[in-house]
PyMOL Python script that loads the backbone (N, CA, C, O; Angstrom):
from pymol import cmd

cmd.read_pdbstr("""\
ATOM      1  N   UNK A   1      -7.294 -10.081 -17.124  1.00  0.00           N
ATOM      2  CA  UNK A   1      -6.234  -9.794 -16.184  1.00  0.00           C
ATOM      3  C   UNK A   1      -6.696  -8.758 -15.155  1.00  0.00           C
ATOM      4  O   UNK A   1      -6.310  -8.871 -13.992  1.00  0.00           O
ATOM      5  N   UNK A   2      -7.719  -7.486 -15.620  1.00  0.00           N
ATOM      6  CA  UNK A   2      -8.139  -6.407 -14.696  1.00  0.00           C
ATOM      7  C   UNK A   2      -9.157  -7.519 -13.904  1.00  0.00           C
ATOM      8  O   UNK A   2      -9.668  -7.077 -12.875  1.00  0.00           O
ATOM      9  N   UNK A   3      -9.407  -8.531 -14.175  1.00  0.00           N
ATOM     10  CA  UNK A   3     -10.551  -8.966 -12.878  1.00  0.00           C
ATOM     11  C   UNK A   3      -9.691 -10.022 -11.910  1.00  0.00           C
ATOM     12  O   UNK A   3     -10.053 -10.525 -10.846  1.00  0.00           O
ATOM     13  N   UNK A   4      -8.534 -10.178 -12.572  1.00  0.00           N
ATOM     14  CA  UNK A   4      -7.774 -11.394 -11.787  1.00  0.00           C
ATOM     15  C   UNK A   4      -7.057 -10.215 -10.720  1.00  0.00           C
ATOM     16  O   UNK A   4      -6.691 -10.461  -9.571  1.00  0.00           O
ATOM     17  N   UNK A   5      -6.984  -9.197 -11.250  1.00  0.00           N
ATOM     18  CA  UNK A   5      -6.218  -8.274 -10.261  1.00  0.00           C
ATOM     19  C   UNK A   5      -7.136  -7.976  -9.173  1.00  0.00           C
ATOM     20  O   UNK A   5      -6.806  -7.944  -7.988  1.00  0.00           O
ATOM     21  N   UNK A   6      -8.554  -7.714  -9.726  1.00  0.00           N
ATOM     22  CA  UNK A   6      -9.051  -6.807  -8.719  1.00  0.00           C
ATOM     23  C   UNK A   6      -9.806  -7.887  -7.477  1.00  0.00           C
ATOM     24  O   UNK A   6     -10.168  -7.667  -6.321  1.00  0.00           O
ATOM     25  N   UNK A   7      -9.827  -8.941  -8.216  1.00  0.00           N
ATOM     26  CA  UNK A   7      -9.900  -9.787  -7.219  1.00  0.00           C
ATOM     27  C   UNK A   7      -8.731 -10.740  -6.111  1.00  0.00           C
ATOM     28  O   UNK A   7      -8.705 -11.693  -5.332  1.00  0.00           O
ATOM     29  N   UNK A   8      -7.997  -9.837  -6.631  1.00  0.00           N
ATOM     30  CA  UNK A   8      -6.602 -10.176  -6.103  1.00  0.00           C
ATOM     31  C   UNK A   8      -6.406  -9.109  -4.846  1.00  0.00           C
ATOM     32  O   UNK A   8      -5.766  -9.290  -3.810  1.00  0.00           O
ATOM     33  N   UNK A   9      -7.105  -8.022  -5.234  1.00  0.00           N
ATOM     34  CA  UNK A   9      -7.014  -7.004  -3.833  1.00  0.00           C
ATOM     35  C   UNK A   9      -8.296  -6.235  -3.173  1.00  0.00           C
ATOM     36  O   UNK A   9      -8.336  -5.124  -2.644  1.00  0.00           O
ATOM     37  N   UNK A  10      -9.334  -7.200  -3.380  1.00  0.00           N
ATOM     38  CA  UNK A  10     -10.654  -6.998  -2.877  1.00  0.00           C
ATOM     39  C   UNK A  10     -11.104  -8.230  -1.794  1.00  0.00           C
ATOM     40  O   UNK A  10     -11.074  -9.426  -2.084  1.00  0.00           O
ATOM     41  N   UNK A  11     -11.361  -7.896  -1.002  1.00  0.00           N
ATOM     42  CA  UNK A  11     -12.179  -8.377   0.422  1.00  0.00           C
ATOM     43  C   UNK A  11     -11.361  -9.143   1.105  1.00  0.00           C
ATOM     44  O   UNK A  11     -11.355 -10.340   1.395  1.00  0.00           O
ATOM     45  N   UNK A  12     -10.398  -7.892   1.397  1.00  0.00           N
ATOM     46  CA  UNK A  12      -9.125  -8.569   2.415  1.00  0.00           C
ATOM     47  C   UNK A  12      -9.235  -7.821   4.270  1.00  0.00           C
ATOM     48  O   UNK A  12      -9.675  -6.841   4.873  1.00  0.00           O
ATOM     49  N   UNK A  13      -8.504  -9.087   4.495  1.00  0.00           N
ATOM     50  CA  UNK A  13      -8.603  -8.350   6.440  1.00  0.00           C
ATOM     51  C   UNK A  13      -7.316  -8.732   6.951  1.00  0.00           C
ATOM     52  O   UNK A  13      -6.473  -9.519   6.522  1.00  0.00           O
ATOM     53  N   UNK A  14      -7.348  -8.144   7.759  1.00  0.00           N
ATOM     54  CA  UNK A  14      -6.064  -7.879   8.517  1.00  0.00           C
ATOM     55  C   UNK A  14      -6.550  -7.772  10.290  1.00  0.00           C
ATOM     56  O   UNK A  14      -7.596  -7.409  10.827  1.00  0.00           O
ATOM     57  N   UNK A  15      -5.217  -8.283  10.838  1.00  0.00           N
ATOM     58  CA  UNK A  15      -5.520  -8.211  12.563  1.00  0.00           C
ATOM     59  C   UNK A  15      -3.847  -7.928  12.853  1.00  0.00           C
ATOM     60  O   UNK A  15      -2.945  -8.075  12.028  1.00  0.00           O
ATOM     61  N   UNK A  16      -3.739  -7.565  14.001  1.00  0.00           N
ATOM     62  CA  UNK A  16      -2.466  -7.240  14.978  1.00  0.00           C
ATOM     63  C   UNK A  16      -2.131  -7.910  16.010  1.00  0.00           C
ATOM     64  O   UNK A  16      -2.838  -7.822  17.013  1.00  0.00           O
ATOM     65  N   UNK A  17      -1.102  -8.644  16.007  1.00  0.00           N
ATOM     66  CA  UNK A  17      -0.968  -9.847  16.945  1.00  0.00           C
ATOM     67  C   UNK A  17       0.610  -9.276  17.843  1.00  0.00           C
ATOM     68  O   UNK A  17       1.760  -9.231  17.404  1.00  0.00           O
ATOM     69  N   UNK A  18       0.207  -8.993  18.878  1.00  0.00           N
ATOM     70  CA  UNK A  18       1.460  -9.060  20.152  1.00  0.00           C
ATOM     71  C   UNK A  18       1.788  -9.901  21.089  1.00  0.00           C
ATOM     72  O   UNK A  18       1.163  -9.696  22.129  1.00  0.00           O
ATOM     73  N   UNK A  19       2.476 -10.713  21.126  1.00  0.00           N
ATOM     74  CA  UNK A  19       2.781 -12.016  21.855  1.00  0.00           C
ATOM     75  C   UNK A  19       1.307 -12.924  21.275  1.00  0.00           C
ATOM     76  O   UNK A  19       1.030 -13.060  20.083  1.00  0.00           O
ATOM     77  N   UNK A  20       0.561 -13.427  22.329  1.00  0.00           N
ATOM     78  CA  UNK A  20      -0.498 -14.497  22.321  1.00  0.00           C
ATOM     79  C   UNK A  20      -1.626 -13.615  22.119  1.00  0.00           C
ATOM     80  O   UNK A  20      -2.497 -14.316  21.604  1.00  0.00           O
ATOM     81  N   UNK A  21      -2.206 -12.016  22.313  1.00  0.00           N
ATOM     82  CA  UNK A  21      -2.768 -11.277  22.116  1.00  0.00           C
ATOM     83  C   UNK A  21      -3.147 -11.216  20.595  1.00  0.00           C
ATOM     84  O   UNK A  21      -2.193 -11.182  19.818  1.00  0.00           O
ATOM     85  N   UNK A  22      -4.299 -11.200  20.113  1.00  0.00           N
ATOM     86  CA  UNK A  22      -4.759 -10.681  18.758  1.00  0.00           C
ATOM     87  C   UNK A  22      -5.886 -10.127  18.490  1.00  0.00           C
ATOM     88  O   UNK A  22      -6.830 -10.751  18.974  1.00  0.00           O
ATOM     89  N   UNK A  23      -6.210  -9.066  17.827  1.00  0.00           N
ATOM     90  CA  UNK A  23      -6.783  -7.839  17.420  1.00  0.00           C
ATOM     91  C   UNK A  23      -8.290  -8.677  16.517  1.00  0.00           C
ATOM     92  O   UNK A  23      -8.066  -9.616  15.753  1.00  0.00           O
ATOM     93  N   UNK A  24      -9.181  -8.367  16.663  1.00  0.00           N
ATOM     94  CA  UNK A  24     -10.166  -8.357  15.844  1.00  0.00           C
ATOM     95  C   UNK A  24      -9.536  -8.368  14.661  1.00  0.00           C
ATOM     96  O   UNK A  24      -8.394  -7.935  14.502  1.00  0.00           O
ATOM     97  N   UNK A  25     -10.429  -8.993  13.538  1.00  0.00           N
ATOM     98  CA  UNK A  25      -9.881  -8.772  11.728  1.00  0.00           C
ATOM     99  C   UNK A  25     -11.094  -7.902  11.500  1.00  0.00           C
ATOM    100  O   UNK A  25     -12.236  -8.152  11.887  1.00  0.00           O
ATOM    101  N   UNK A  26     -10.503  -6.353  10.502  1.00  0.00           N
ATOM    102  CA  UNK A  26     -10.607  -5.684  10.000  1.00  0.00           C
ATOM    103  C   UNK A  26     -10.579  -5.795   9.165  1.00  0.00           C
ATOM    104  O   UNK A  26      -9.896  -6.774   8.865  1.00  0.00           O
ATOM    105  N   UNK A  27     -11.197  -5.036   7.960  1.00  0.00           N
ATOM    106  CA  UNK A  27     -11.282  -4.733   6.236  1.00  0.00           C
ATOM    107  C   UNK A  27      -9.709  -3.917   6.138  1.00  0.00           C
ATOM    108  O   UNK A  27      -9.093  -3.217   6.942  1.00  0.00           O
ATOM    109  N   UNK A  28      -9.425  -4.378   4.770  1.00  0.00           N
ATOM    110  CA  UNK A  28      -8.320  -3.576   4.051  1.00  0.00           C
ATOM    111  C   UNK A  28      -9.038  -2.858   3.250  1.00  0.00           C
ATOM    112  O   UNK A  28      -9.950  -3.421   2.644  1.00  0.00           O
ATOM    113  N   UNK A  29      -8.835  -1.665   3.084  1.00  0.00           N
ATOM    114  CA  UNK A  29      -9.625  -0.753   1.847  1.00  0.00           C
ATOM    115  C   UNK A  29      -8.368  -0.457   0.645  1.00  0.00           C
ATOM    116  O   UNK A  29      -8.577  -0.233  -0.547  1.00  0.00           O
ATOM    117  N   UNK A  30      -7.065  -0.525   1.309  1.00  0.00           N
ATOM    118  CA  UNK A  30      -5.885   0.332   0.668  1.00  0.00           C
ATOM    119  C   UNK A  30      -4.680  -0.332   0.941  1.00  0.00           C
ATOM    120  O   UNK A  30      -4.590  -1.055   1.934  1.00  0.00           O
ATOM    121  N   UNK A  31      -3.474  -0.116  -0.056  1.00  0.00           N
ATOM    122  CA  UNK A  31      -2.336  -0.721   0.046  1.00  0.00           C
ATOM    123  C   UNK A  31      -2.124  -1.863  -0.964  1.00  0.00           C
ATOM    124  O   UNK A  31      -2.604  -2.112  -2.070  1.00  0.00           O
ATOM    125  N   UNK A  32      -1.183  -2.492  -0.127  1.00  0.00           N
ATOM    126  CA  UNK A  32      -0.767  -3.569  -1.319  1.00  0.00           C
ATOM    127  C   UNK A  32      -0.459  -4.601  -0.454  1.00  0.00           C
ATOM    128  O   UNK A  32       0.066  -4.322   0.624  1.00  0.00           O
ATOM    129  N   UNK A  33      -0.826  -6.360  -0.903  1.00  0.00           N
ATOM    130  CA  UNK A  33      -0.368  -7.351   0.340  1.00  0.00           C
ATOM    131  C   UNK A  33       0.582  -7.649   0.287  1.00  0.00           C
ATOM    132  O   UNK A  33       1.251  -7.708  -0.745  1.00  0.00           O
ATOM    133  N   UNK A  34       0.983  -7.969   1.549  1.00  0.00           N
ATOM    134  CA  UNK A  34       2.497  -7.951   1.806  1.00  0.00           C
ATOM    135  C   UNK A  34       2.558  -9.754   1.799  1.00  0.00           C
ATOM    136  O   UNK A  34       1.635 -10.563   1.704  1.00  0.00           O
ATOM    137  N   UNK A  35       3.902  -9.944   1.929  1.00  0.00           N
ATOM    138  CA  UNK A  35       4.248 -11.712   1.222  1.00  0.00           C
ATOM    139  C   UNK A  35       3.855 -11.990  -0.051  1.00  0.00           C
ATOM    140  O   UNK A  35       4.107 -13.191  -0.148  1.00  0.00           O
ATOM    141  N   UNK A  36       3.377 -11.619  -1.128  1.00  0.00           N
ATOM    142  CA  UNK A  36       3.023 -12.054  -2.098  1.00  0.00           C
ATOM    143  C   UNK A  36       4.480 -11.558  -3.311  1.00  0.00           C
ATOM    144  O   UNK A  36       5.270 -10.616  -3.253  1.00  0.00           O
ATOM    145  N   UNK A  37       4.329 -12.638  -4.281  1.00  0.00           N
ATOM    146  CA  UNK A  37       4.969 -12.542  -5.452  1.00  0.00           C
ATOM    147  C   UNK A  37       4.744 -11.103  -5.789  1.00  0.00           C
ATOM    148  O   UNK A  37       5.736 -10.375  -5.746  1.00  0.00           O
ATOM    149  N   UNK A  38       3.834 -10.691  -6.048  1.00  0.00           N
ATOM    150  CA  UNK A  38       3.305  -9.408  -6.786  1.00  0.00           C
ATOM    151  C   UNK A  38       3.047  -8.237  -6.165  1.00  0.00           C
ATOM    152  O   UNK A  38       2.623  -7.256  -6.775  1.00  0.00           O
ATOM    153  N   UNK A  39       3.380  -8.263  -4.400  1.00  0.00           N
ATOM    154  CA  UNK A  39       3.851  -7.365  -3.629  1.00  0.00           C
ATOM    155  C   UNK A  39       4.983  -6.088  -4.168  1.00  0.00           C
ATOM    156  O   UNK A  39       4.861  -4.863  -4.150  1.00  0.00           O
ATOM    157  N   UNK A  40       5.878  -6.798  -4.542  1.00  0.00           N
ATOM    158  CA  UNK A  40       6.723  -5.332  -5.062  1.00  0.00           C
ATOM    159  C   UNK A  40       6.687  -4.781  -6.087  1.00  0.00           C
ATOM    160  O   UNK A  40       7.301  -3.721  -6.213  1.00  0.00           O
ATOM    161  N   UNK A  41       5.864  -5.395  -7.279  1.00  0.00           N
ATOM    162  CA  UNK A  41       5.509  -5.023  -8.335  1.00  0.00           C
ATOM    163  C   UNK A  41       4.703  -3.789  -8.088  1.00  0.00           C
ATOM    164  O   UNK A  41       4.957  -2.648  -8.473  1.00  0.00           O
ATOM    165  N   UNK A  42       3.540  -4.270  -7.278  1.00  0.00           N
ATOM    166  CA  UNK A  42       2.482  -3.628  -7.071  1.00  0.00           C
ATOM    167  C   UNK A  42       2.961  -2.417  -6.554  1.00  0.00           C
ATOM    168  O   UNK A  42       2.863  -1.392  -7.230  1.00  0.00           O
ATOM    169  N   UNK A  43       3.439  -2.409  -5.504  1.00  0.00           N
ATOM    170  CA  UNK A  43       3.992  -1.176  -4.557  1.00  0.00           C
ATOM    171  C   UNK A  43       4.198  -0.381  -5.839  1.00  0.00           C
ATOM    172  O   UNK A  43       3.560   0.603  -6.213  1.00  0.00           O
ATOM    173  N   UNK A  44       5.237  -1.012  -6.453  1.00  0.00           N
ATOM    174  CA  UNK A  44       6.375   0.334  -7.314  1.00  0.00           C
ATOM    175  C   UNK A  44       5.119   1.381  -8.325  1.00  0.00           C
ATOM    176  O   UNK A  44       5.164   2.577  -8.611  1.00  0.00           O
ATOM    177  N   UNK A  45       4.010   0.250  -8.681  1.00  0.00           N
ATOM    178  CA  UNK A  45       2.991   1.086  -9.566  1.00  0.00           C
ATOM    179  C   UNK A  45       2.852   1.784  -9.048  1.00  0.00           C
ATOM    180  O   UNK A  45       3.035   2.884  -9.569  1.00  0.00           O
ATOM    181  N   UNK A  46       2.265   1.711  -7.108  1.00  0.00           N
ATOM    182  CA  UNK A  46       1.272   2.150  -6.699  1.00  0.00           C
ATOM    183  C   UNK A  46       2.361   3.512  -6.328  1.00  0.00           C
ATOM    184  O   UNK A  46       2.100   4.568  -6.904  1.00  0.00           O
ATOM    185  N   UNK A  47       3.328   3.487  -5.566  1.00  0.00           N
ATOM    186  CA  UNK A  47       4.212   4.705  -5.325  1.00  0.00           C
ATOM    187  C   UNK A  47       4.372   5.572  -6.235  1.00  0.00           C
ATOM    188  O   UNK A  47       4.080   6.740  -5.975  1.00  0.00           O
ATOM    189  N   UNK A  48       4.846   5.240  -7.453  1.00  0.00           N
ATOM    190  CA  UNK A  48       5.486   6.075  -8.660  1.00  0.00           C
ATOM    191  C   UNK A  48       4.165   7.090  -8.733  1.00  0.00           C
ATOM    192  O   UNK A  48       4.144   8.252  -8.327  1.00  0.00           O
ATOM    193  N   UNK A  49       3.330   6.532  -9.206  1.00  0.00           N
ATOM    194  CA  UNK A  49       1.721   7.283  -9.644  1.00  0.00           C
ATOM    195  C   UNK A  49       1.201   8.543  -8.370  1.00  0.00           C
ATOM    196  O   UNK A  49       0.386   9.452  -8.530  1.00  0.00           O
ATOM    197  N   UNK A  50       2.240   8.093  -6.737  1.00  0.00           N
ATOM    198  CA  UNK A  50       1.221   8.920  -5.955  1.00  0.00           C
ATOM    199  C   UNK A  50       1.450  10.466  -6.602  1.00  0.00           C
ATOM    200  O   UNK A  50       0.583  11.214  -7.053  1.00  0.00           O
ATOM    201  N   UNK A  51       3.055  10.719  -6.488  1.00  0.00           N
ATOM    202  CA  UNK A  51       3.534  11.940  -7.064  1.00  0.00           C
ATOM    203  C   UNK A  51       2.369  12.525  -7.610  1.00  0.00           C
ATOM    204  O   UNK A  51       1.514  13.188  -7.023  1.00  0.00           O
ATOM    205  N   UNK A  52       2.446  12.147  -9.009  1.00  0.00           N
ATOM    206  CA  UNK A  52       1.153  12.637  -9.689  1.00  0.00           C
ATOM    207  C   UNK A  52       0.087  13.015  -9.384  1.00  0.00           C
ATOM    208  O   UNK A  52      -0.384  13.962 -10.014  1.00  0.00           O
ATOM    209  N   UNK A  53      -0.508  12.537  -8.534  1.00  0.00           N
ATOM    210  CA  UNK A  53      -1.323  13.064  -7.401  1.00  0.00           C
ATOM    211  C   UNK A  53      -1.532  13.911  -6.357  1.00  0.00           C
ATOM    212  O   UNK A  53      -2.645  14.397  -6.159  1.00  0.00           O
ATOM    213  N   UNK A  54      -0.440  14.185  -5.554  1.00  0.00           N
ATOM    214  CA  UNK A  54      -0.247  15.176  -4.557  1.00  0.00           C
ATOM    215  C   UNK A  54      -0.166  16.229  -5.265  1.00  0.00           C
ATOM    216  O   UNK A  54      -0.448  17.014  -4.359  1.00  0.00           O
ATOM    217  N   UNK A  55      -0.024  16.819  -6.066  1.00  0.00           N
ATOM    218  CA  UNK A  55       0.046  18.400  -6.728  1.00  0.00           C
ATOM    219  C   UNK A  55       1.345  18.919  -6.356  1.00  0.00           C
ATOM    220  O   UNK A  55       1.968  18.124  -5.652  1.00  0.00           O
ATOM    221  N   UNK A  56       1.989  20.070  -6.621  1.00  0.00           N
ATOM    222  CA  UNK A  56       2.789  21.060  -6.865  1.00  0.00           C
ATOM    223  C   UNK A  56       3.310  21.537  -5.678  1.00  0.00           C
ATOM    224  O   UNK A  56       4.487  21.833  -5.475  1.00  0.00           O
ATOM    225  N   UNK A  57       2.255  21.609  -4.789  1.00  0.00           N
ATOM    226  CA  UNK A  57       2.736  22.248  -3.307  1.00  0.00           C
ATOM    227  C   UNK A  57       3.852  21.194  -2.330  1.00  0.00           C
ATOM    228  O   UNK A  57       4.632  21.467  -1.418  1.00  0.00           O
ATOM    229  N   UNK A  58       3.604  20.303  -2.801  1.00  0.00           N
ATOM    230  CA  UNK A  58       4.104  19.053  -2.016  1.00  0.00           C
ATOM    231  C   UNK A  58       5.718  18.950  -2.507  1.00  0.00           C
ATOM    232  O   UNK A  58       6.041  19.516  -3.551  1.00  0.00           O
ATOM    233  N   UNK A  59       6.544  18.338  -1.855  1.00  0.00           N
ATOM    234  CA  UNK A  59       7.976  18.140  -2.304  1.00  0.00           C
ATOM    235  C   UNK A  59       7.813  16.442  -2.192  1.00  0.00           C
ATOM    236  O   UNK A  59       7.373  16.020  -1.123  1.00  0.00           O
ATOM    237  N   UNK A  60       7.966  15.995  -2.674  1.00  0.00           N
ATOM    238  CA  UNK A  60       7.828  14.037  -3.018  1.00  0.00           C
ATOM    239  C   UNK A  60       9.283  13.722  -2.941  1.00  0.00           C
ATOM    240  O   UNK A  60      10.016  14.506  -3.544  1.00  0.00           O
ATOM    241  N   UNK A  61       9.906  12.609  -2.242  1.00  0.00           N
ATOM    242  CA  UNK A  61      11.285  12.250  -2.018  1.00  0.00           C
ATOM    243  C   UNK A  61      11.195  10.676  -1.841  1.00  0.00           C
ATOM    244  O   UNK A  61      10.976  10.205  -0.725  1.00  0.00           O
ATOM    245  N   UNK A  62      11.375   9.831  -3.006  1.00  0.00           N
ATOM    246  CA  UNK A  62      11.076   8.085  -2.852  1.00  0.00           C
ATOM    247  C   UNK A  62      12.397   7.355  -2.400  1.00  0.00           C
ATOM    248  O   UNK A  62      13.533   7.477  -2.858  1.00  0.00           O
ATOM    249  N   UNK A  63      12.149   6.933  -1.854  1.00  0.00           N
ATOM    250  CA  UNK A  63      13.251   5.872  -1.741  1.00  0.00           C
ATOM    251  C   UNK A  63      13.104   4.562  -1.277  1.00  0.00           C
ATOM    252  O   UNK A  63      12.474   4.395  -0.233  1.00  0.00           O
ATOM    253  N   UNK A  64      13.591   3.577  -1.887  1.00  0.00           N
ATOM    254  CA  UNK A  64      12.988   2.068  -1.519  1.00  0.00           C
ATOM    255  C   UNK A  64      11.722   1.865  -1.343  1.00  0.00           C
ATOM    256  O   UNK A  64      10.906   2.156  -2.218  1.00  0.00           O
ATOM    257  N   UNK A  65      11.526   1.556  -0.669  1.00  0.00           N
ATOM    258  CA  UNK A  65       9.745   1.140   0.346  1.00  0.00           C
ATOM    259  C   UNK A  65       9.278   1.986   1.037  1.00  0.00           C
ATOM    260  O   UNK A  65       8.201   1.690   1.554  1.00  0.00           O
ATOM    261  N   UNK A  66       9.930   3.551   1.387  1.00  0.00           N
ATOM    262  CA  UNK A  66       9.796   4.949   1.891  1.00  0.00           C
ATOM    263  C   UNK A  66       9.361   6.007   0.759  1.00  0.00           C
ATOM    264  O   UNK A  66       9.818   5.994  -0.384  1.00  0.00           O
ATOM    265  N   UNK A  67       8.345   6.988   1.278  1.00  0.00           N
ATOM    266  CA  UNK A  67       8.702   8.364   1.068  1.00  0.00           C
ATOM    267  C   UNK A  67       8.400   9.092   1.860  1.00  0.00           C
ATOM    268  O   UNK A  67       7.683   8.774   2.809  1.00  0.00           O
ATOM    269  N   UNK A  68       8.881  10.282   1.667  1.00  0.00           N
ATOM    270  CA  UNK A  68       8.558  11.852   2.510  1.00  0.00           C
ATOM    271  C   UNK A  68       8.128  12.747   1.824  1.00  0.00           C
ATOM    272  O   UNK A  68       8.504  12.999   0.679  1.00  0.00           O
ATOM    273  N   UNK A  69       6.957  13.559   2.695  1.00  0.00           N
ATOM    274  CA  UNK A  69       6.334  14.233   2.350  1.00  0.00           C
ATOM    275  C   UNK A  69       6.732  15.634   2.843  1.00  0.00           C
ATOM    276  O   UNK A  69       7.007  15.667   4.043  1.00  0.00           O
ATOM    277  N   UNK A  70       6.824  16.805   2.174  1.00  0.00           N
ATOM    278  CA  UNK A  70       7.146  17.876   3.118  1.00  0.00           C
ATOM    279  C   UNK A  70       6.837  19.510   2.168  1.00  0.00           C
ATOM    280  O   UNK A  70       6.661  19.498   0.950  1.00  0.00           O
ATOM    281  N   UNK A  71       6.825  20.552   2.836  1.00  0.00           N
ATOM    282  CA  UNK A  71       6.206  21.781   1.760  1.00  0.00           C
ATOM    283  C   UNK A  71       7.155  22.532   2.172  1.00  0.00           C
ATOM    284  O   UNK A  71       7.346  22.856   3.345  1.00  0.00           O
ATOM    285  N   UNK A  72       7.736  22.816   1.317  1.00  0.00           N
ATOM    286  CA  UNK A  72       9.304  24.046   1.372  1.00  0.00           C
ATOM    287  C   UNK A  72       8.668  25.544   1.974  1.00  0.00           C
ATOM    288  O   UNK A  72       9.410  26.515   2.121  1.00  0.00           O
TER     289      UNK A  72
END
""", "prot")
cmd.dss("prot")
cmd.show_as("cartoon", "prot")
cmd.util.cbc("prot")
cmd.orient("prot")
């Protein structure tokens, strides 16, 4: 399952399209893909865990598909 995942979010690209205009494709290094079944799953891992990460100084505030970051 860890290789079905990681090949699930390894050697992805992305471009930016405005009207008929479109952007070179770029590497994804980070995030989670969007349209997929396993899009919101993923997110919720990936959000919950940042907390844990930022340390003590930080004030963490989640909500939906948002957070804020801010130092009292």
């Amino acid at each position: 399952m860890l290789l079905w995942l990681q090949d699930f979010l390894s050697d992805r690209t992305q471009a930016v399209k405005i009207g008929t205009n479109r952007s070179s494709f770029t590497s994804v290094l980070s995030g989670v893909p969007q349209g997929s079944a396993l899009g919101p799953l993923m997110f919720l891992l990936f959000i919950n865990d940042i907390v844990d990460v930022l340390g003590p100084d930080l004030t963490v505030k989640l909500y939906a598909d948002d957070i804020k970051l801010y130092i009292l």
